[in-house]
BALUM-840449 format. One line per 8 residues: number of its first residue (from 1); their letters; for each residue x, y, z of N, C-alpha, C. Coordinates in steps of 0.2 Angstrom, whole numbers. Each point is the difference from the previous one (the first is absolute). Layout:
N
NUM> A> X/Y/Z/X/Y/Z/X/Y/Z  ...
//
This chain:
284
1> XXXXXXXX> 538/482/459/-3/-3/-5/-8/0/1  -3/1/-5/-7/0/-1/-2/-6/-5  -6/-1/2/-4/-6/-3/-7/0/-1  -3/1/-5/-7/0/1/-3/-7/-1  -4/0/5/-4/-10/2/-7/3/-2  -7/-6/1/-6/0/-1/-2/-7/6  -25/-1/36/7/-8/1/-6/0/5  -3/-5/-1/-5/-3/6/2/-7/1
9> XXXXXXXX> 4/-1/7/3/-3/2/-6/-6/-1  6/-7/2/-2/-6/-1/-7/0/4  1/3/5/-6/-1/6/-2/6/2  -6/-2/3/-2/10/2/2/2/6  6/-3/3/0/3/8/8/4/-6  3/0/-3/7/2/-4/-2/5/-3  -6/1/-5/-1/9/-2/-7/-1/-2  -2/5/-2/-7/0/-2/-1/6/-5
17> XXXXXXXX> -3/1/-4/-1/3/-7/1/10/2  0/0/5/1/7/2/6/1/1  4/-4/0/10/2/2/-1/-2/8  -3/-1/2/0/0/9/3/-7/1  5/-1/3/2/-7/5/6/2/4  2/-6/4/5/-1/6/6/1/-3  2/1/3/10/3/-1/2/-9/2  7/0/-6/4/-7/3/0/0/4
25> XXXXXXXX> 4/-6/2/5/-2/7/6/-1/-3  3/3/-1/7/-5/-4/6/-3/6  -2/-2/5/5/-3/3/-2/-8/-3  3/-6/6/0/-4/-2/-2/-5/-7  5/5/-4/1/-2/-7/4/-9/-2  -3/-3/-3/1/-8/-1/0/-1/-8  4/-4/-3/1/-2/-6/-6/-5/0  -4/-2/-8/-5/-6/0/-1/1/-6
33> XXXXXXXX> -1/-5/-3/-2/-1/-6/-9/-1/-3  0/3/-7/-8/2/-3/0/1/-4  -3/-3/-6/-4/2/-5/-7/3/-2  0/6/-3/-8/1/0/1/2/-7  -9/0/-2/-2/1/-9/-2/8/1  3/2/-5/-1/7/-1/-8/2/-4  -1/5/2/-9/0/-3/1/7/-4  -4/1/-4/1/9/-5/-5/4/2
41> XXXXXXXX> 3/5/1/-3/5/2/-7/1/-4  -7/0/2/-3/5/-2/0/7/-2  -8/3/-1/2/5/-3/-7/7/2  1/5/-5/-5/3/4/-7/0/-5  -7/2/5/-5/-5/-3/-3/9/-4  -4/-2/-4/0/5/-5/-7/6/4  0/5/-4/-3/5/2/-7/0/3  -4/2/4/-7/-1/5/-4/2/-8
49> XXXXXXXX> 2/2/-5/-5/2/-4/-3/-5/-3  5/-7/-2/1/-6/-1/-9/-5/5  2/1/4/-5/-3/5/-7/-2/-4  -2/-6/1/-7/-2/-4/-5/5/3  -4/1/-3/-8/6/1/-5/-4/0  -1/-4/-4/-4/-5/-2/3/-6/-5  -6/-4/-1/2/-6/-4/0/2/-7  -3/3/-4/2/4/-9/7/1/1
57> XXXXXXXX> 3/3/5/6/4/-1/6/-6/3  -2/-6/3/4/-4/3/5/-2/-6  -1/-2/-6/5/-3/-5/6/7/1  -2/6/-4/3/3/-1/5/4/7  0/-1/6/2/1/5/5/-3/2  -1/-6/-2/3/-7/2/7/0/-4  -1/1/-7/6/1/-6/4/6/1  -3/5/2/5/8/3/3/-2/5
65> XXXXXXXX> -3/-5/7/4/-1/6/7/-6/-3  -4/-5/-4/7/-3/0/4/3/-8  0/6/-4/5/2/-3/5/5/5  -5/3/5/5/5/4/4/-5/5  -3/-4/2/5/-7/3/5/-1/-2  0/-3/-8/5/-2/-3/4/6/-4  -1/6/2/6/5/-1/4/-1/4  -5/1/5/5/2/10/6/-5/1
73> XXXXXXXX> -4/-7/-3/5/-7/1/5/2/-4  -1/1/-6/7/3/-3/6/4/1  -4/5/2/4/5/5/3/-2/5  -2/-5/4/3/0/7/4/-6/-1  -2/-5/-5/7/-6/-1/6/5/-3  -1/6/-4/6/1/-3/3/5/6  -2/3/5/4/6/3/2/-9/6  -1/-5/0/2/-3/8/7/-7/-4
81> XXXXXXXX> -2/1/-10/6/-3/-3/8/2/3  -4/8/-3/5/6/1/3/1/7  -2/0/3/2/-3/7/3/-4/3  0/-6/-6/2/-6/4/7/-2/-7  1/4/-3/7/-2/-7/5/5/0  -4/7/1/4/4/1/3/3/4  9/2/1/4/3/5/0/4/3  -6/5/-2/2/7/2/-7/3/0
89> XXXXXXXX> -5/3/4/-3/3/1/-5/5/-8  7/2/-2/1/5/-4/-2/-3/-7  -4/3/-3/1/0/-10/0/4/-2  5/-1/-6/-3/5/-6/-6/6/-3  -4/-7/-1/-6/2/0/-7/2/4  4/0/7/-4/-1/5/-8/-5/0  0/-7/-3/-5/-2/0/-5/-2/5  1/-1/6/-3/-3/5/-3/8/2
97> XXXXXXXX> -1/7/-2/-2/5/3/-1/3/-5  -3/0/-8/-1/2/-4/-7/5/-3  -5/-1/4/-6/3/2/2/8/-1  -3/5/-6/1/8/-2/-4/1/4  2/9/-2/-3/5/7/-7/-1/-2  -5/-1/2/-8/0/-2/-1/6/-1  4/4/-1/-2/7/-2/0/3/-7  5/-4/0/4/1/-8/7/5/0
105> XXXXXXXX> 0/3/5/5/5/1/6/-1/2  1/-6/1/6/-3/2/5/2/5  -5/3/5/2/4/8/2/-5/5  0/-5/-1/4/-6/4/1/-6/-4  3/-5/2/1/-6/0/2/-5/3  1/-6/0/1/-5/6/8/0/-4  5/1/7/7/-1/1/1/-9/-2  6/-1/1/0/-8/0/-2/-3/5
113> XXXXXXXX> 0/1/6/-3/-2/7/-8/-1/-2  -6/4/-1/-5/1/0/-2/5/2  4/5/4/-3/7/0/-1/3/-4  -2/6/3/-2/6/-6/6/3/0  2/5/-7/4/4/-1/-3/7/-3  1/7/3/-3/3/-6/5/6/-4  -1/1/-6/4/5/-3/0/4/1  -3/5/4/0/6/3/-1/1/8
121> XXXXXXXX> -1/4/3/-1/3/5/-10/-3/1  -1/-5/3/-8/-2/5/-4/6/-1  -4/-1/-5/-7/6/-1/-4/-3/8  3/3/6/-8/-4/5/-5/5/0  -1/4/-3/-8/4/-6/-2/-4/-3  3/-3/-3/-5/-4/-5/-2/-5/3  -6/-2/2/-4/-4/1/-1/-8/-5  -1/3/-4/2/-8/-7/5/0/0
129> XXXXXXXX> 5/1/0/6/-3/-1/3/-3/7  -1/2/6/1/-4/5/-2/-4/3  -7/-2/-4/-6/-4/1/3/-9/-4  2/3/-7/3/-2/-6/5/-6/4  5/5/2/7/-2/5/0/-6/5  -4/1/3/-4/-4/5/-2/-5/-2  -4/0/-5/-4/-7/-2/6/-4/-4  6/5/-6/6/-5/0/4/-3/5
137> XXXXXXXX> -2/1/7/6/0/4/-4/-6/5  -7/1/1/-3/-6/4/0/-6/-3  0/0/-7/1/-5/-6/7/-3/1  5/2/-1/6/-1/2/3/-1/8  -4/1/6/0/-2/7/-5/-7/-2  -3/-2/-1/-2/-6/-1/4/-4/-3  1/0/-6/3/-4/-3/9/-4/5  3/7/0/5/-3/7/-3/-1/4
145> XXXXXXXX> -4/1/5/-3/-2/6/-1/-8/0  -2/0/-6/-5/-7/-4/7/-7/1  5/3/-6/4/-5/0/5/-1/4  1/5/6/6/0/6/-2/-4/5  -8/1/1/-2/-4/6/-6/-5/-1  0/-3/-7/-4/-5/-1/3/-4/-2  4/-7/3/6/-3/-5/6/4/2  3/-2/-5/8/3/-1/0/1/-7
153> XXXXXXXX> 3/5/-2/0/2/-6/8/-5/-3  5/1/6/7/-2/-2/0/-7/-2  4/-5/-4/3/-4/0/1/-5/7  -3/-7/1/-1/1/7/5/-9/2  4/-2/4/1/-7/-1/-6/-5/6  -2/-3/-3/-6/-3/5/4/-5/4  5/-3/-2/5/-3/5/3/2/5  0/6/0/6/3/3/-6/5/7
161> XXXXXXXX> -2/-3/3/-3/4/7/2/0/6  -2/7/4/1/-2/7/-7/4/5  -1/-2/4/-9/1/3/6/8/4  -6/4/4/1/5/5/-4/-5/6  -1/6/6/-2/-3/8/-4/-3/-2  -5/2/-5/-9/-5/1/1/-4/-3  5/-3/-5/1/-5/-4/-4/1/-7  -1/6/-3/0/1/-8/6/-1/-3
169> XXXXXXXX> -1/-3/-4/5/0/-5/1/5/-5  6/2/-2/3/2/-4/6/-2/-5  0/4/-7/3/-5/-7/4/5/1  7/-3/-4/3/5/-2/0/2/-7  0/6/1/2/5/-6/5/0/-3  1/-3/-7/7/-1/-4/3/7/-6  -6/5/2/1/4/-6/7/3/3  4/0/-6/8/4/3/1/5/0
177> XXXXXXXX> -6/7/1/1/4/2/-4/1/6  -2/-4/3/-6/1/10/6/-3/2  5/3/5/4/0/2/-1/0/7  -6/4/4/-1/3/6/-7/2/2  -1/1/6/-10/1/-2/-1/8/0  6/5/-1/0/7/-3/-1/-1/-8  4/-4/-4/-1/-1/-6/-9/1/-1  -3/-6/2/-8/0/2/-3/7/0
185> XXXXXXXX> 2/3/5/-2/7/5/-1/4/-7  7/1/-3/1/6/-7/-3/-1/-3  -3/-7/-2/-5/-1/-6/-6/4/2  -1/-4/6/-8/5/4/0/5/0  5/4/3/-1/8/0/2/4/-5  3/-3/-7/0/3/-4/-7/2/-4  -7/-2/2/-6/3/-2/-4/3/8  2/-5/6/-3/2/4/3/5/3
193> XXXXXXXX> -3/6/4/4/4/4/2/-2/9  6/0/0/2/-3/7/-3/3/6  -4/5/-1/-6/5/5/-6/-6/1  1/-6/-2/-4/-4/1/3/-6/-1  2/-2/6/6/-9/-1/-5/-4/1  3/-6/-4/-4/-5/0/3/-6/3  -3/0/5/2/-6/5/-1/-5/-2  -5/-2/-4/1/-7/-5/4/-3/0
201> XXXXXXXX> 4/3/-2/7/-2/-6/3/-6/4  0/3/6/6/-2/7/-4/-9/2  -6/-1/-4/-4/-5/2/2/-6/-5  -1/4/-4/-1/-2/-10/8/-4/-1  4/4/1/7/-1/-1/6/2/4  5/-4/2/4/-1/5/7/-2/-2  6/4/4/4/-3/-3/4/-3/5  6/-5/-2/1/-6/4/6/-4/-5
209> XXXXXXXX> 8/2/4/6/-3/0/3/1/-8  -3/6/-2/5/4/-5/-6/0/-7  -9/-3/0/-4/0/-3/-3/5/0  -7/-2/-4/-6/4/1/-7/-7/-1  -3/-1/3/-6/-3/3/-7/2/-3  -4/-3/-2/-6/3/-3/-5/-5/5  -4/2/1/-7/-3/5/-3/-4/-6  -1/4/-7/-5/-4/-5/-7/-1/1
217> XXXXXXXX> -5/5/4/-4/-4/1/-6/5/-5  -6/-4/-2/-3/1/-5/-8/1/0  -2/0/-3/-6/3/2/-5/2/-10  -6/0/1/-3/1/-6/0/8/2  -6/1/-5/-1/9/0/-8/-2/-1  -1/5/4/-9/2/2/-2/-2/-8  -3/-3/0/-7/-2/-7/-3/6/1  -4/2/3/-3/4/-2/1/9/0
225> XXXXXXXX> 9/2/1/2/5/-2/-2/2/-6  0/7/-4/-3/3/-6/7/4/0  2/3/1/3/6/-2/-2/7/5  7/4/3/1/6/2/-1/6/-2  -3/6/1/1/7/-2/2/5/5  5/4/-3/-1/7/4/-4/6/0  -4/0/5/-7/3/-1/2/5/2  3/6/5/1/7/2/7/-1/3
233> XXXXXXXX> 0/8/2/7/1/4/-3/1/5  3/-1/6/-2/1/6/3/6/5  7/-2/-3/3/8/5/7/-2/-1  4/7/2/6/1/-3/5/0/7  4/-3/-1/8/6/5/7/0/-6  5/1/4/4/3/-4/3/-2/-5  1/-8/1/3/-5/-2/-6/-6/-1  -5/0/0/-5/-7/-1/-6/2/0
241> XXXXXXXX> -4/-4/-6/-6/3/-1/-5/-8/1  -5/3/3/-5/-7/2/-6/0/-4  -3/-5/-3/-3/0/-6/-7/-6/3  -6/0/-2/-3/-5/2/-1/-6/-6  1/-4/1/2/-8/-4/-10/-2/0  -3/-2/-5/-5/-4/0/2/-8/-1  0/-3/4/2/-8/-4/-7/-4/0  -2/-4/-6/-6/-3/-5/2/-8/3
249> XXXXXXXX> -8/-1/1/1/-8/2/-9/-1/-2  3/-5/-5/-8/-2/-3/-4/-5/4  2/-2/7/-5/-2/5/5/-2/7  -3/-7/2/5/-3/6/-4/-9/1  5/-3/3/-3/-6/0/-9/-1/2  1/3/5/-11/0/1/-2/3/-5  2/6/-2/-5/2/-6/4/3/-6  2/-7/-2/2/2/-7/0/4/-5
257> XXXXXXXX> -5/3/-1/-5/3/-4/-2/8/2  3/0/5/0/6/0/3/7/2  2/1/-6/6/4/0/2/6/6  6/2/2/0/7/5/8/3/0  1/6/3/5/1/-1/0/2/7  9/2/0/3/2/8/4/7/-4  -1/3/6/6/7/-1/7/1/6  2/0/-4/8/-1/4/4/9/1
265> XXXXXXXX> 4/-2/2/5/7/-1/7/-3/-3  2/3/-5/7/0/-2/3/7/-1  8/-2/-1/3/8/1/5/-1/-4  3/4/-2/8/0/-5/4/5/4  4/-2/1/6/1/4/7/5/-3  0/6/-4/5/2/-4/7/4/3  5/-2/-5/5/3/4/4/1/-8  0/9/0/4/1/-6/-6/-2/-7
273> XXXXXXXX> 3/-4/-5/-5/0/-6/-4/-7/1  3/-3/4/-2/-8/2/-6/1/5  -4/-7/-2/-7/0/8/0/-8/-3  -1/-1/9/1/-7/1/-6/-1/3  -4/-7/0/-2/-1/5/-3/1/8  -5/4/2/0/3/7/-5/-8/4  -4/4/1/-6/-6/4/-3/-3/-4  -2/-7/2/-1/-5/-8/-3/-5/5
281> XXXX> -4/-4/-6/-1/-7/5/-2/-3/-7  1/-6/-1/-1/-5/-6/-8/-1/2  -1/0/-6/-9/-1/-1/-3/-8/0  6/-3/0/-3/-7/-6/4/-2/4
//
């Protein structure tokens, strides 16, 4: 069973916005009771183009940031509803991965998991189209990325906890179909490639006397993220292509004001007409 959900721990010594933290303890496991307020996910901030220049252009800046705001808000309560009412991973209409080929040729599209799928045999000559591919596919690694380890996507009972060795607490998951912390895993690696494990997971959520556990811890999203591009291709092997990622950040708490970017490396992972997530790191 597959699931699609939408995680910067309570504290910074538990994760940190790059995916990096300590592996559980799951030994001395204890039953304890807990309630916590659930908080809504943020969203992504709009484009570097948006950024104020000056003060003439500050009104009209200001109105594109928060309409692009409140798209993103929309999108991301309806794919984390979807998440949270419905049984099955799978739609009809594949709503939660809905985003056309930017090309118009309709040379791929997102499966139900949030990979790519493409109708034919991988043009890797074509340069825009696998550029294309990529940008749908790092859109779609954040989005999971976002909802699996920021919070809990699942249904959660806040009474029903039991801590690991350090004494974090964890809820139980009531959705009827997270049976096991593999259930979890197949959600994940249905976009992500298993060429790249995520030892997260094994932090984030734990399973304990026939459950599954959720850590729940939360975190905001970088204020001053703008938006990701994929700017080139970097190099090729047989099966994965490495791509360089720009990520946009209209400043930092010292200097608000001034905008800069970072370059990253991401890669798509293909097997057969399918490309899954390779090297990746959340921006935000």
């Amino acid at each position: 069973m597959k699931k699609f959900v939408t995680v910067f721990l309570a504290t910074a010594i538990i994760i940190s916005s790059y995916g990096c933290g300590k592996k559980q303890t799951e030994n001395n496991i204890s039953d304890v009771s807990q309630s916590s307020e659930a908080s809504e996910i943020q969203t992504i901030q709009p484009d570097p183009q948006a950024v104020k220049t000056s003060s003439t252009t500050a009104s009209s800046t200001t109105t594109t940031a928060t309409e692009k705001t409140t798209d993103s808000v929309t999108e991301t309560t309806s794919a984390t509803t979807a998440v949270s009412t419905n049984n099955s991973t799978t739609t009809s209409d594949n709503e939660e991965f809905s985003e056309p080929d930017p090309l118009g040729g309709g040379a791929f599209s997102y499966d139900n998991d949030g990979a790519l799928q493409f109708t034919e045999e991988i043009q890797t000559d074509n340069d825009r189209l696998l550029m294309s591919a990529a940008q749908a596919l790092f859109e779609s690694a954040c989005r999971v990325q976002w909802i699996l380890t920021v919070g809990c996507p699942y249904e959660i009972d806040t009474d029903s906890v039991v801590e690991n060795g350090f004494g974090w607490k964890y809820y139980k998951i009531t959705d009827e179909n997270i049976h096991s912390f593999a259930d979890i895993e197949n959600f994940y690696y249905g976009v992500f490639s298993e060429r790249y494990p995520n030892e997260d997971l094994k932090m984030l959520y734990l399973e304990y006397d026939g459950n599954v556990y959720a850590l729940n811890g939360k975190r905001e999203m970088n204020d001053y993220y703008s938006v990701s591009k994929i700017t080139d291709i970097q190099s090729y092997t047989d099966d994965e292509i490495f791509f360089t990622v720009e990520n946009y950040y209209e400043g930092t708490d010292i200097s608000p004001d001034e905008p800069y970017s970072e370059k990253e490396t991401f890669s798509m992972v293909i097997a057969d007409k399918k490309i899954r997530v390779g090297q990746f790191r959340l921006p935000y």
